[in-house]
C-alpha positions as CSV (number, residue, x, y, z in Angstrom):
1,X,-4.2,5.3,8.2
2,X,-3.5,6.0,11.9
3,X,-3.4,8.8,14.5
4,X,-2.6,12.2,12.9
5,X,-2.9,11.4,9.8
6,X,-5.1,13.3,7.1
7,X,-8.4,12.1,5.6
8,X,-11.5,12.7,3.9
9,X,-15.1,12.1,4.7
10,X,-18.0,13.1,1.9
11,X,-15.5,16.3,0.7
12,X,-14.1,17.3,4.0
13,X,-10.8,17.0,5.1
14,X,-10.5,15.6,9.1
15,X,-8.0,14.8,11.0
16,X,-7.6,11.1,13.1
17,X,-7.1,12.3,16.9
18,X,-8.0,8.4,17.9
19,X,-7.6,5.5,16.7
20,X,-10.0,2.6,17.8
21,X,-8.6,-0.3,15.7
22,X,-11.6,-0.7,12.5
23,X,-12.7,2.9,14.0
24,X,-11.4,6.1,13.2
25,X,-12.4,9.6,15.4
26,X,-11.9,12.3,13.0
27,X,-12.0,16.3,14.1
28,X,-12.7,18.9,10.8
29,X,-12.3,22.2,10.8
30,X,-15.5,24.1,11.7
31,X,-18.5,22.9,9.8
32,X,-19.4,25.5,6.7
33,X,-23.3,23.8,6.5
34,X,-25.6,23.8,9.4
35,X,-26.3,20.0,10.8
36,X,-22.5,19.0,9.5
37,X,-20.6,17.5,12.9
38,X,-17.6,18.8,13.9
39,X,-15.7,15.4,14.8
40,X,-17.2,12.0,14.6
41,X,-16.3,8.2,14.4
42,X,-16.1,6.6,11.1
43,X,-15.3,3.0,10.0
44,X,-12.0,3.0,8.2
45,X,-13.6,2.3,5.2
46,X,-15.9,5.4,4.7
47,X,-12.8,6.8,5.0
48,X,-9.8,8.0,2.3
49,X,-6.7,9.3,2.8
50,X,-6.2,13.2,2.2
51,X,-3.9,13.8,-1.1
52,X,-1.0,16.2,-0.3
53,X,-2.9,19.2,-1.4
54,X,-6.0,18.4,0.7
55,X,-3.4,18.1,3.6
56,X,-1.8,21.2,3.1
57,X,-4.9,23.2,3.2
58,X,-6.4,21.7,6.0
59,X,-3.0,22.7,8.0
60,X,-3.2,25.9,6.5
61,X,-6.8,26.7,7.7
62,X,-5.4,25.6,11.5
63,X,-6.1,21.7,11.7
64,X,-3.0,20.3,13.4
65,X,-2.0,18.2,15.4
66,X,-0.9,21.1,18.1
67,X,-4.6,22.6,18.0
68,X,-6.3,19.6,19.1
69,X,-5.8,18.6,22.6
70,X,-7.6,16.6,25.2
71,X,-10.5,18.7,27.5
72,X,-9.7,15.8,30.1
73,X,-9.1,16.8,33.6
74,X,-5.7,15.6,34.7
75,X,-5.0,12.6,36.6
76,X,-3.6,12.6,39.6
């Protein structure tokens, strides 16, 4: 698995937007249960790669790579 790839965490498909070598930081679409995160940092492990279908949806529903970008000021 690595950056912008498509995986799943407990029945939810994220996205990787970094990758921090064993550590993955995964963004999901909009959390349908109150308390549920909206991105977080996983150990590869807990995680499983998306199956083509799960992928599809979850592009679909607006999770791509274009939709994600960094709220970090510029550098200058």
């Amino acid at each position: 698995m690595k950056k912008w790839d498509y995986v799943v965490h407990d029945g939810r498909t994220g996205l990787i937007t970094m990758d921090l070598n064993d550590m993955k930081r995964v963004v999901f679409l909009p959390p349908e249960r109150p308390g549920q995160l909206r991105e977080a940092t996983f150990r590869n492990r807990e995680l499983q790669p998306a199956t083509p279908e799960q992928a599809a949806a979850a592009r679909s529903a607006g999770l791509t790579r274009e939709t994600q970008r960094s709220f970090l000021p510029p550098r200058h």
